[in-house]
PyMOL Python script that loads the backbone (N, CA, C, O; Angstrom):
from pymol import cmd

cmd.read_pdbstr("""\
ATOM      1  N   UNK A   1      19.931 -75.040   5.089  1.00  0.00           N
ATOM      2  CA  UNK A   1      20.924 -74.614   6.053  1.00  0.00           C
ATOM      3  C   UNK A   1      20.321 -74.752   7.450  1.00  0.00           C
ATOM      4  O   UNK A   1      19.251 -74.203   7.711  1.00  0.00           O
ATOM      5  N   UNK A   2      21.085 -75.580   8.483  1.00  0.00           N
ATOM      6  CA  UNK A   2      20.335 -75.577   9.502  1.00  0.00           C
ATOM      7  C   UNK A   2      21.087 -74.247  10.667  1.00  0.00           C
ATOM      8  O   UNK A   2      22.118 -73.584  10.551  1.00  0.00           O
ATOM      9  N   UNK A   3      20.205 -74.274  11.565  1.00  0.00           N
ATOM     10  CA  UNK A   3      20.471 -73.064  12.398  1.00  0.00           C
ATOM     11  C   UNK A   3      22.333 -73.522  13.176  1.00  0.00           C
ATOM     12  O   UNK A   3      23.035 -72.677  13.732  1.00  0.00           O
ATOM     13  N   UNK A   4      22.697 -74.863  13.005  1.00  0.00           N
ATOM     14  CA  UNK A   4      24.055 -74.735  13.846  1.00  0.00           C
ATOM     15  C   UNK A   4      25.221 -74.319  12.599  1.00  0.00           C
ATOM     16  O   UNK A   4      26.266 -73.677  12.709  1.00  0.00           O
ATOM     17  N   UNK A   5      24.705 -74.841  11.607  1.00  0.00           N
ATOM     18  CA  UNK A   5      25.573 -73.963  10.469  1.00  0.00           C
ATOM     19  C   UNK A   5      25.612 -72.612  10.343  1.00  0.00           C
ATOM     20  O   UNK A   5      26.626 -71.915  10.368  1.00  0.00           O
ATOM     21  N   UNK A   6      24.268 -72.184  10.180  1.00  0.00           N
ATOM     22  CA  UNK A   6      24.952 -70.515  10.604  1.00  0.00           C
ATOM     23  C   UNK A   6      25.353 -70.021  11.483  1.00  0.00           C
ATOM     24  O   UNK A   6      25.642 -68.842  11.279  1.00  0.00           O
ATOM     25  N   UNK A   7      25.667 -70.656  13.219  1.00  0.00           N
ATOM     26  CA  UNK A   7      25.938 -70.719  14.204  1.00  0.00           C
ATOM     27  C   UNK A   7      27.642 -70.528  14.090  1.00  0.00           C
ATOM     28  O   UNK A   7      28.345 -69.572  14.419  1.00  0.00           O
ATOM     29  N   UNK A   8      27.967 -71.731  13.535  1.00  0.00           N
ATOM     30  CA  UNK A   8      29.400 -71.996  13.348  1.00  0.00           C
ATOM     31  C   UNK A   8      29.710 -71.088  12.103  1.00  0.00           C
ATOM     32  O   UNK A   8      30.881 -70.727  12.227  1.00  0.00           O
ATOM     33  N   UNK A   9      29.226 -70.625  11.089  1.00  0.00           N
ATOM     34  CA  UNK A   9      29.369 -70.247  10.067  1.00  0.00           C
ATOM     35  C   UNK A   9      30.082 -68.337  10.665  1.00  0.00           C
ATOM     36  O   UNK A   9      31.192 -67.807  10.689  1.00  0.00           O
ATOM     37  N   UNK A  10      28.463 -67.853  11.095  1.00  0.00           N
ATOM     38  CA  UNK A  10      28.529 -66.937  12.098  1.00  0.00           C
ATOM     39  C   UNK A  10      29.767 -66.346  13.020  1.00  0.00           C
ATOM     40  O   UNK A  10      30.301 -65.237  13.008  1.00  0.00           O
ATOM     41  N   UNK A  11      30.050 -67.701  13.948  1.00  0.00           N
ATOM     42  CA  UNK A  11      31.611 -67.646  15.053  1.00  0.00           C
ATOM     43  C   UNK A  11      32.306 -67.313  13.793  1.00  0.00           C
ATOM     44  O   UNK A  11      32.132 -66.114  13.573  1.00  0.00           O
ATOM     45  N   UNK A  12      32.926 -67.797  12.995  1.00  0.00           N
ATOM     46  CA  UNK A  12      34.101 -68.210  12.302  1.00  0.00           C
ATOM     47  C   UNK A  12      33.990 -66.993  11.545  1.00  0.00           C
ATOM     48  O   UNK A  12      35.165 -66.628  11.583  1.00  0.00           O
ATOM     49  N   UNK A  13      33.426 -66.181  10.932  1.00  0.00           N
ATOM     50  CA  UNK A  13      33.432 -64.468  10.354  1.00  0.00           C
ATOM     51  C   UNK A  13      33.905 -64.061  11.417  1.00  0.00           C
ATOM     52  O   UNK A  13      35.079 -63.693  11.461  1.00  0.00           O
ATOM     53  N   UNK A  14      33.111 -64.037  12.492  1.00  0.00           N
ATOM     54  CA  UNK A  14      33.276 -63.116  14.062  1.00  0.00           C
ATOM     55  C   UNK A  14      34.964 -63.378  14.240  1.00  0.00           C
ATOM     56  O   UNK A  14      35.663 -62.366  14.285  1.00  0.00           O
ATOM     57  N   UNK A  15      35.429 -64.316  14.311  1.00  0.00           N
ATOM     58  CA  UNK A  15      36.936 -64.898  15.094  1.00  0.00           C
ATOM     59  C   UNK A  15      37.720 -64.161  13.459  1.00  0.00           C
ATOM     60  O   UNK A  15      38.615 -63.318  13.398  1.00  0.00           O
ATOM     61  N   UNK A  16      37.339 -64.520  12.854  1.00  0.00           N
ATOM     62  CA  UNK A  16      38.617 -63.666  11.668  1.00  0.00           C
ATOM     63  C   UNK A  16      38.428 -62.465  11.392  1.00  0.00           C
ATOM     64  O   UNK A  16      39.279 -61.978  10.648  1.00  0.00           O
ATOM     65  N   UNK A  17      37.105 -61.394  11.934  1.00  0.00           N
ATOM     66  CA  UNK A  17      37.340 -60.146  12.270  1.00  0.00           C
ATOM     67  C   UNK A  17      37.729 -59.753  13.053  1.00  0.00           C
ATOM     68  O   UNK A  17      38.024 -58.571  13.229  1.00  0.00           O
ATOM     69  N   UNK A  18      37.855 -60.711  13.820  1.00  0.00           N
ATOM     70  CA  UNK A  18      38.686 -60.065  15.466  1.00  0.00           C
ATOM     71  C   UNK A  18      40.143 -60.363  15.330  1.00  0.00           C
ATOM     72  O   UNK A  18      40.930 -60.215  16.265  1.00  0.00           O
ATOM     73  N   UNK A  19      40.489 -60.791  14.126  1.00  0.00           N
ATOM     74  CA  UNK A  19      42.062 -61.695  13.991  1.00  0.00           C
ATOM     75  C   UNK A  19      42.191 -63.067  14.748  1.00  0.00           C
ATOM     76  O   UNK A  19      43.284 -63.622  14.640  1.00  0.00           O
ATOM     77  N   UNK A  20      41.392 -63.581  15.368  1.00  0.00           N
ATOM     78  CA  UNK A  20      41.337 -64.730  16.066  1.00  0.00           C
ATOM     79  C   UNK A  20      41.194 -65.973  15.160  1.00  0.00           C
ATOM     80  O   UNK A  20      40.652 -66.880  15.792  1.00  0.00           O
ATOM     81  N   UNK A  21      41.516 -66.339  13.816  1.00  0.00           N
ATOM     82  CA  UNK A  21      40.632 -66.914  12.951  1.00  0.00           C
ATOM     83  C   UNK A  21      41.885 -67.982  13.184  1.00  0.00           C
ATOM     84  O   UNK A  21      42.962 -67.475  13.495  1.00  0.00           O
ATOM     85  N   UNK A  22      41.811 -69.508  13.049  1.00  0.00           N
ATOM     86  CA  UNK A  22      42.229 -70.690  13.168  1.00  0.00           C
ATOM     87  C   UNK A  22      43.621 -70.392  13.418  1.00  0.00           C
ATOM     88  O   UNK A  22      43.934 -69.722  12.434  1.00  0.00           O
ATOM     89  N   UNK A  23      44.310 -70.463  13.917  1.00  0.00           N
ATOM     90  CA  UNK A  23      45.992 -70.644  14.575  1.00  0.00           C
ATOM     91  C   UNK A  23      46.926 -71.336  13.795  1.00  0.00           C
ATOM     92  O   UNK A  23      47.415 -71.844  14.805  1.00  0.00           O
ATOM     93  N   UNK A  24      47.724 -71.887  12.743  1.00  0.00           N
ATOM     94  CA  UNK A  24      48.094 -73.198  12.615  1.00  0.00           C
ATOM     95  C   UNK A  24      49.712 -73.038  13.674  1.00  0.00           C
ATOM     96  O   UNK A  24      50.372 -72.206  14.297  1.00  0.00           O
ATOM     97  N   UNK A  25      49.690 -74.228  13.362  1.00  0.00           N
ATOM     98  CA  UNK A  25      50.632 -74.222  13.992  1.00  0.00           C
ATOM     99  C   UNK A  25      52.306 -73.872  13.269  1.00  0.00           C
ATOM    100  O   UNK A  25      52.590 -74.509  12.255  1.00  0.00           O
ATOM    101  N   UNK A  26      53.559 -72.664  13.937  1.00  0.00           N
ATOM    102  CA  UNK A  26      54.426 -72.177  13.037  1.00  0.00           C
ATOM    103  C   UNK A  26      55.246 -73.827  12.959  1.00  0.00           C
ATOM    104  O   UNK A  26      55.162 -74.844  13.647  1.00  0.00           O
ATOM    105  N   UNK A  27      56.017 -73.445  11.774  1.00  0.00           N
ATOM    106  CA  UNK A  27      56.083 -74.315  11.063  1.00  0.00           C
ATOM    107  C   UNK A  27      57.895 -74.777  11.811  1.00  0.00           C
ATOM    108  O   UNK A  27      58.752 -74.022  11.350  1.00  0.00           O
ATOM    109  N   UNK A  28      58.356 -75.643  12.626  1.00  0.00           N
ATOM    110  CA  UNK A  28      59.547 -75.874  13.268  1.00  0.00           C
ATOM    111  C   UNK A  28      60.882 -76.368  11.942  1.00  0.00           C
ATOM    112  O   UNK A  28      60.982 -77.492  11.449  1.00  0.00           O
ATOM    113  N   UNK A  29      61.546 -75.457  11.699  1.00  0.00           N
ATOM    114  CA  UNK A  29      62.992 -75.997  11.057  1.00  0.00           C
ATOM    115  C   UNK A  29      64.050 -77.217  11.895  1.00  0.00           C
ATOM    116  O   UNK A  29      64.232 -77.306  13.109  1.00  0.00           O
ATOM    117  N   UNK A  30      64.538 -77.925  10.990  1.00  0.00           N
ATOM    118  CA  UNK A  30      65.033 -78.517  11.471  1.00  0.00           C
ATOM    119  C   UNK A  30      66.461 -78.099  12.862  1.00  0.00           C
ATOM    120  O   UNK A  30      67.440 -77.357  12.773  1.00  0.00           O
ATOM    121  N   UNK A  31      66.004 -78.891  13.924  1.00  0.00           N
ATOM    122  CA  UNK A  31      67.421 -78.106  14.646  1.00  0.00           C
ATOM    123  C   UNK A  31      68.577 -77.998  14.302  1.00  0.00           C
ATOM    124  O   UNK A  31      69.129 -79.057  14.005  1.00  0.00           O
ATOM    125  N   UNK A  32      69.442 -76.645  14.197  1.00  0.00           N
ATOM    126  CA  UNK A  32      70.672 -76.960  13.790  1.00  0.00           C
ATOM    127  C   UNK A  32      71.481 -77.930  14.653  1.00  0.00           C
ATOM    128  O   UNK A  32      71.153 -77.829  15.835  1.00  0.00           O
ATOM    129  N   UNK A  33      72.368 -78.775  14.447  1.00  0.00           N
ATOM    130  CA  UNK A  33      73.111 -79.563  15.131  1.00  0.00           C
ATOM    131  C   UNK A  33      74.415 -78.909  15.598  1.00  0.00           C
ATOM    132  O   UNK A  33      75.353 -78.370  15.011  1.00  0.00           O
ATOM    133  N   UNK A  34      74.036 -79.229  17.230  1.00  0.00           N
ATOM    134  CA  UNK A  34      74.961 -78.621  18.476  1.00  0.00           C
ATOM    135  C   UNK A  34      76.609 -79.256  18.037  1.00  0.00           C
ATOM    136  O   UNK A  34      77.129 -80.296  17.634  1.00  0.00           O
ATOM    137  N   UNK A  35      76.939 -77.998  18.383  1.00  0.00           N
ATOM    138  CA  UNK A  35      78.880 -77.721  17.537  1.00  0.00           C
ATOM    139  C   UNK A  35      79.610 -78.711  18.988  1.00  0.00           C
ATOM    140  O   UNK A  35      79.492 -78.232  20.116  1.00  0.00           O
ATOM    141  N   UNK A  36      80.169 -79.765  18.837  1.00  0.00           N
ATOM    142  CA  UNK A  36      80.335 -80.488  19.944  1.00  0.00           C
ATOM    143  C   UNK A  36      82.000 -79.438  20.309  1.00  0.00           C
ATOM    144  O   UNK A  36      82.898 -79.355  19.472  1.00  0.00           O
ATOM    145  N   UNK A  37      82.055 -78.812  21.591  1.00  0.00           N
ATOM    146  CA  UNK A  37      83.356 -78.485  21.859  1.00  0.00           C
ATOM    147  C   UNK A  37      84.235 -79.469  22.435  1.00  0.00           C
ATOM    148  O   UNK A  37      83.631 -79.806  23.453  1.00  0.00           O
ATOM    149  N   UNK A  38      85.307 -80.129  22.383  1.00  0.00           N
ATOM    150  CA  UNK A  38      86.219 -80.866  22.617  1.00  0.00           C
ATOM    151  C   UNK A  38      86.474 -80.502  24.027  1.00  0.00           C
ATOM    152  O   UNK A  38      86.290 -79.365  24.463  1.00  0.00           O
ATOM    153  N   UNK A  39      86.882 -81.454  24.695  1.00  0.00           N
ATOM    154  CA  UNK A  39      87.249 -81.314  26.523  1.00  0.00           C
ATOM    155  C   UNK A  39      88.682 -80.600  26.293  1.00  0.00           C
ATOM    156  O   UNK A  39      89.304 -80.679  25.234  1.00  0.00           O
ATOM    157  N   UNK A  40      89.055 -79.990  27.281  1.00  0.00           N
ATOM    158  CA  UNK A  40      90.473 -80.096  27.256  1.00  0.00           C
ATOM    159  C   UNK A  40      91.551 -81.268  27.540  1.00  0.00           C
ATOM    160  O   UNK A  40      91.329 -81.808  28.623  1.00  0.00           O
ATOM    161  N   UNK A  41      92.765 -81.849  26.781  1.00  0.00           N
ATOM    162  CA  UNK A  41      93.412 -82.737  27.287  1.00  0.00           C
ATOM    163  C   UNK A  41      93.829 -82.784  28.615  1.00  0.00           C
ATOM    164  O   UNK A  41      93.767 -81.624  29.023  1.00  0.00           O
ATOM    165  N   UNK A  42      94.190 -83.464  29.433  1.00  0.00           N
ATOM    166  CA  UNK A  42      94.107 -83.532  30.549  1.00  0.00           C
ATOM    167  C   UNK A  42      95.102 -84.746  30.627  1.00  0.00           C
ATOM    168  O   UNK A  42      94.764 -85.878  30.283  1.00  0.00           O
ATOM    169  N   UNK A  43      96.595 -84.374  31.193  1.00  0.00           N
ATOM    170  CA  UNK A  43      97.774 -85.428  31.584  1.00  0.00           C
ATOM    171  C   UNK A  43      97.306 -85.578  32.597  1.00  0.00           C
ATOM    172  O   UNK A  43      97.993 -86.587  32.756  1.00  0.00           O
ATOM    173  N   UNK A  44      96.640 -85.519  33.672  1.00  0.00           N
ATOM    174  CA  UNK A  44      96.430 -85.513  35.025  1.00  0.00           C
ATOM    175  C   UNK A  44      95.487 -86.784  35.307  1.00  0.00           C
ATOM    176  O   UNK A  44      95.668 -87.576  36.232  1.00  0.00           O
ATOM    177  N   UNK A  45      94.575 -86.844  34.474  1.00  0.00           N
ATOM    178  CA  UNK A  45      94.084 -88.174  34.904  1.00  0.00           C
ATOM    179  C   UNK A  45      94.110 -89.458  34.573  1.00  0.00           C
ATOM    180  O   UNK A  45      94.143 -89.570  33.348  1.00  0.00           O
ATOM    181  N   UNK A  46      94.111 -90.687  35.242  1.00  0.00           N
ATOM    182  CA  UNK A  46      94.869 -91.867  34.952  1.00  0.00           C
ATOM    183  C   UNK A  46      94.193 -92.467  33.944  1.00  0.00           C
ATOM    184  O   UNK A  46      93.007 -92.318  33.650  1.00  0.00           O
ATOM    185  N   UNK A  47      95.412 -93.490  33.177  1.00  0.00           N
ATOM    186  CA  UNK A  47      94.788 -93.921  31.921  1.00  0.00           C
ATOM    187  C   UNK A  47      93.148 -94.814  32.068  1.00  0.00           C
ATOM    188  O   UNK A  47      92.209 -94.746  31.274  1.00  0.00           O
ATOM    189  N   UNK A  48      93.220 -95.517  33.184  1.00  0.00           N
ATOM    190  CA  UNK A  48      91.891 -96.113  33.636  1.00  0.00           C
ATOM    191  C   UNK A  48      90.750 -95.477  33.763  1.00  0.00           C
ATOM    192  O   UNK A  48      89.730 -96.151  33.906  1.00  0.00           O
ATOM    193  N   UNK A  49      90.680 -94.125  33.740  1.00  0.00           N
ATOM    194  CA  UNK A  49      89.468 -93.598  33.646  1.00  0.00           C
ATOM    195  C   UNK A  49      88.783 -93.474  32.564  1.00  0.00           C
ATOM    196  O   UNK A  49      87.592 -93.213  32.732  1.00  0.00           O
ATOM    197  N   UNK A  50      89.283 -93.613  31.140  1.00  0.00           N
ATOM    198  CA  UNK A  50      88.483 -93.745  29.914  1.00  0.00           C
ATOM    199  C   UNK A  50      88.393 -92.648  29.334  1.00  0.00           C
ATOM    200  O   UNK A  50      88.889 -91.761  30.029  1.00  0.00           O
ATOM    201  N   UNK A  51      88.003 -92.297  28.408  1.00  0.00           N
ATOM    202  CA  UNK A  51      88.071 -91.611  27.401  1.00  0.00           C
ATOM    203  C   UNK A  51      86.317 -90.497  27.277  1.00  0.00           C
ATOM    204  O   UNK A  51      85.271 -91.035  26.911  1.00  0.00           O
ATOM    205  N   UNK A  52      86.384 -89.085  27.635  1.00  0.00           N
ATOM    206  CA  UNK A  52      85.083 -88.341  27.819  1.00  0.00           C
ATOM    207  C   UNK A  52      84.018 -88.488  27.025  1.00  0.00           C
ATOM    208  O   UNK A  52      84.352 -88.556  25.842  1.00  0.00           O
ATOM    209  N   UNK A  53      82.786 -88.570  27.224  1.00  0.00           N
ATOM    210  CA  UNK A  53      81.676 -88.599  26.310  1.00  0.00           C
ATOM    211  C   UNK A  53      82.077 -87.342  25.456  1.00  0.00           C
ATOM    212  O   UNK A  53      81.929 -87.699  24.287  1.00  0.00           O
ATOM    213  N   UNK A  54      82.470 -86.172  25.481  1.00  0.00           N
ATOM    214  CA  UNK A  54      82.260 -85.009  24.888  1.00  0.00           C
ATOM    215  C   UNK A  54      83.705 -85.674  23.946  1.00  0.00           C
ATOM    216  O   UNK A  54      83.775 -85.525  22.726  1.00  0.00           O
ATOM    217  N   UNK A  55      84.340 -86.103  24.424  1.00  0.00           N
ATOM    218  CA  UNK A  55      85.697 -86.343  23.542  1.00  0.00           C
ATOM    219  C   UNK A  55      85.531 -87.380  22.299  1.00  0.00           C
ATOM    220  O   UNK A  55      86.256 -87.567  21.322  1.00  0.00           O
ATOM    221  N   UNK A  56      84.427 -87.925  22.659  1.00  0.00           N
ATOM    222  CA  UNK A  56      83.938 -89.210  21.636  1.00  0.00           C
ATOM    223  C   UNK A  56      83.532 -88.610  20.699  1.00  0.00           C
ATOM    224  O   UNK A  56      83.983 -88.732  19.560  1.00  0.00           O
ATOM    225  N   UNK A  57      82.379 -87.678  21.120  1.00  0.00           N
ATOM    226  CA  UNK A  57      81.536 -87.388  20.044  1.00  0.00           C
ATOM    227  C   UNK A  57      81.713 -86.418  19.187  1.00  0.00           C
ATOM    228  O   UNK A  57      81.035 -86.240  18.176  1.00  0.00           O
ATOM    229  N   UNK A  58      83.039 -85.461  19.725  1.00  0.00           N
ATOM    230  CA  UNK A  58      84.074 -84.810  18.549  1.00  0.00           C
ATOM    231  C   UNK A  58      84.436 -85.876  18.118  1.00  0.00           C
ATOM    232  O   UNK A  58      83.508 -86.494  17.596  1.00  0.00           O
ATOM    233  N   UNK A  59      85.119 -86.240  18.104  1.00  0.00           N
ATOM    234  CA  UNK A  59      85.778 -87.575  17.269  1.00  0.00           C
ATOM    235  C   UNK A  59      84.695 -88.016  15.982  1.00  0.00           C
ATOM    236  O   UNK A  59      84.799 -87.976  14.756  1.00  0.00           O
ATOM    237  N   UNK A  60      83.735 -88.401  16.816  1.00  0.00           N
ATOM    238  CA  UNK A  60      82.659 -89.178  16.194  1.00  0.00           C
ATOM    239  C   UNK A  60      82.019 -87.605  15.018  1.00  0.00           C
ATOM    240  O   UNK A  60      81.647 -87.863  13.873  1.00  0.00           O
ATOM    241  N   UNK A  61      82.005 -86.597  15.374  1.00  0.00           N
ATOM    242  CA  UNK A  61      81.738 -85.473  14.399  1.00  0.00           C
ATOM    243  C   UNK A  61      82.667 -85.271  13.708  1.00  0.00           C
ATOM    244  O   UNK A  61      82.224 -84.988  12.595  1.00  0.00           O
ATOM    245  N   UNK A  62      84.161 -85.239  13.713  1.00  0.00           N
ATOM    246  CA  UNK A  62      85.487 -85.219  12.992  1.00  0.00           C
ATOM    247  C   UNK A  62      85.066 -86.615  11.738  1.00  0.00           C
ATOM    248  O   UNK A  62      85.152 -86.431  10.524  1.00  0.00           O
ATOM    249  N   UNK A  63      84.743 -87.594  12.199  1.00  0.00           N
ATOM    250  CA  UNK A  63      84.896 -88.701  11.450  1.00  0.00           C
ATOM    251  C   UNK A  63      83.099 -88.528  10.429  1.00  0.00           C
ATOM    252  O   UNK A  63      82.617 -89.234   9.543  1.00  0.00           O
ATOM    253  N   UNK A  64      82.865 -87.955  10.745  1.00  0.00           N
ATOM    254  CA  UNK A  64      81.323 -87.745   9.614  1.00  0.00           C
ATOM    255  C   UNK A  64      81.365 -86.847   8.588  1.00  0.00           C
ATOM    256  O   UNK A  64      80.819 -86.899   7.486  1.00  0.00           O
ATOM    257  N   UNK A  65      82.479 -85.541   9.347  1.00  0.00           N
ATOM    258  CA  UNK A  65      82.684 -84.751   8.268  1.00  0.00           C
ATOM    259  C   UNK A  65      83.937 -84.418   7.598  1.00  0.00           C
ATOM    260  O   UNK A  65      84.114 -83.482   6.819  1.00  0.00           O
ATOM    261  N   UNK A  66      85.030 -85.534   8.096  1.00  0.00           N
ATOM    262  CA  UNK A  66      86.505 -85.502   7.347  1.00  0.00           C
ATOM    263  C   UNK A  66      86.159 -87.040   6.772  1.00  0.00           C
ATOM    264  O   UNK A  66      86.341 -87.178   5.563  1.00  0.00           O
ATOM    265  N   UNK A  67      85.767 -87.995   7.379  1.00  0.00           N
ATOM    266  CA  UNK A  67      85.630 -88.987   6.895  1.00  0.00           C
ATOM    267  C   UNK A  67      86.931 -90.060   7.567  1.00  0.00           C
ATOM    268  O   UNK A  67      87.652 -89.299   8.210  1.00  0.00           O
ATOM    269  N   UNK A  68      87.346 -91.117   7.638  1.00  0.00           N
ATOM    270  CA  UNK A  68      88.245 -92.151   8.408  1.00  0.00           C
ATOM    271  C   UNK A  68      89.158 -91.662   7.975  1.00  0.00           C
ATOM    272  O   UNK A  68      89.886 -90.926   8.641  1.00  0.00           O
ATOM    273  N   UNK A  69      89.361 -91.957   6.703  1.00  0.00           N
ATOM    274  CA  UNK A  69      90.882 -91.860   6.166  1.00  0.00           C
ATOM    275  C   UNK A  69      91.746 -90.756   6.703  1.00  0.00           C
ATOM    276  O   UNK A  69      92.594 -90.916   7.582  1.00  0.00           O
ATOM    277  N   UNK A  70      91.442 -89.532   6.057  1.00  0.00           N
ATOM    278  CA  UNK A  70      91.816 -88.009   6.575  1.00  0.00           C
ATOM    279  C   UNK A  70      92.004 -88.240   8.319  1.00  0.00           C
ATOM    280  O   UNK A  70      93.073 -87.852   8.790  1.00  0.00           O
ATOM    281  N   UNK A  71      91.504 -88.544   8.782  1.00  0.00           N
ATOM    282  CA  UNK A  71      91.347 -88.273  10.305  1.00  0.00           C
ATOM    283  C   UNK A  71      92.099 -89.070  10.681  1.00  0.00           C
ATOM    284  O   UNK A  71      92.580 -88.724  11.760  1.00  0.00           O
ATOM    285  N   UNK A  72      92.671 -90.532  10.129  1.00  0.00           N
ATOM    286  CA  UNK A  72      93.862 -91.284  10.217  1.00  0.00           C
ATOM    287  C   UNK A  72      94.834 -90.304  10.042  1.00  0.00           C
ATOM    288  O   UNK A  72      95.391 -89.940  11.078  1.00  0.00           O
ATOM    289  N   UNK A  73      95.169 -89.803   9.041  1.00  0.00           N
ATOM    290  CA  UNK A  73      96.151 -88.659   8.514  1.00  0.00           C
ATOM    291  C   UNK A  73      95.870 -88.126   9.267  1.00  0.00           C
ATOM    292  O   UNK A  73      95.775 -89.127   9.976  1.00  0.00           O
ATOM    293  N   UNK A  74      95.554 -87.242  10.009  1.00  0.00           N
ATOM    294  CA  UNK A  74      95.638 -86.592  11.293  1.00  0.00           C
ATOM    295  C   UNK A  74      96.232 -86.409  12.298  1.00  0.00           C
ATOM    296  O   UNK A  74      97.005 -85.562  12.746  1.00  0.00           O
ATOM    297  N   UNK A  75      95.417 -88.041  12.871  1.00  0.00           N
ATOM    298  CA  UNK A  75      95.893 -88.457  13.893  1.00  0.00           C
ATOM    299  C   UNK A  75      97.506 -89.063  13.878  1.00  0.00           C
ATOM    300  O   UNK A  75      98.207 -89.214  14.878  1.00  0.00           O
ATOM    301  N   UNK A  76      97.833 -89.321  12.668  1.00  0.00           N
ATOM    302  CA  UNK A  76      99.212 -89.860  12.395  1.00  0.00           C
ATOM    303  C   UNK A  76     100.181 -88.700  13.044  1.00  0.00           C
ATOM    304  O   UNK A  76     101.086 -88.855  13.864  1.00  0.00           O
ATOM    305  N   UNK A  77      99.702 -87.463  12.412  1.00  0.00           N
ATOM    306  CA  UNK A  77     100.388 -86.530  12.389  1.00  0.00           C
ATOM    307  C   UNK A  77     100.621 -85.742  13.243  1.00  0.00           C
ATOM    308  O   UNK A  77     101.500 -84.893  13.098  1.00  0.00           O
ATOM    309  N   UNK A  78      99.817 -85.850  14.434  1.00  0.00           N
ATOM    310  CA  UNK A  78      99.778 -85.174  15.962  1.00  0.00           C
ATOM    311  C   UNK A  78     100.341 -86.311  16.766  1.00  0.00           C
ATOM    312  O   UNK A  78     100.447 -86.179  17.985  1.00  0.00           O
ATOM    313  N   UNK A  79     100.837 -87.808  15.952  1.00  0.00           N
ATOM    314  CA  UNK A  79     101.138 -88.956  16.776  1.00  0.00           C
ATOM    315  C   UNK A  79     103.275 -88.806  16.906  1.00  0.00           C
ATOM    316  O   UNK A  79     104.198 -89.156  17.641  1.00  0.00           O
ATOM    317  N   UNK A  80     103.081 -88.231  15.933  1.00  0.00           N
ATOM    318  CA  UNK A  80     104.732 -88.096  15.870  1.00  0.00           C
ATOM    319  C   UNK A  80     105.650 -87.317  16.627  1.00  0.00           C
ATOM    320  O   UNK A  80     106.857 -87.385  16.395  1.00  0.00           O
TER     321      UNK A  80
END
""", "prot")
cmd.dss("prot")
cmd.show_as("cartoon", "prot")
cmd.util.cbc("prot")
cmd.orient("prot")
């Protein structure tokens, strides 16, 4: 045994009687995925301005978790 082994050997008792003993790191869950809120419709602004990022990506979340079809049926049905 050389003297830096009991050196390090030594610290490392010392740091886990003091509660200081190796850290790991806590363990991160996956993020839950942000609930996209829909814009409000808006008659007021002209058709040339396009269609909202926030309005897409409901859409685009409607269509991942109803799936195309259904969301055709939907949209049919708020079209009438």
């Amino acid at each position: 045994m050389t003297t830096d082994h009991i050196s390090t050997a030594k610290g490392e008792i010392l740091r886990k009687a003091a509660g200081k003993g190796k850290a790991t790191a806590p363990k991160m869950a996956a993020a839950p995925r942000p609930q996209v809120q829909p814009a409000a419709a808006s008659t007021s602004l002209p058709k040339a301005s396009g269609i909202p990022l926030a309005d897409i990506l409901a859409v685009k979340d409607l269509v991942g978790r109803l799936g195309a079809g259904p969301l055709h049926t939907l949209i049919d049905a708020f079209a009438k």
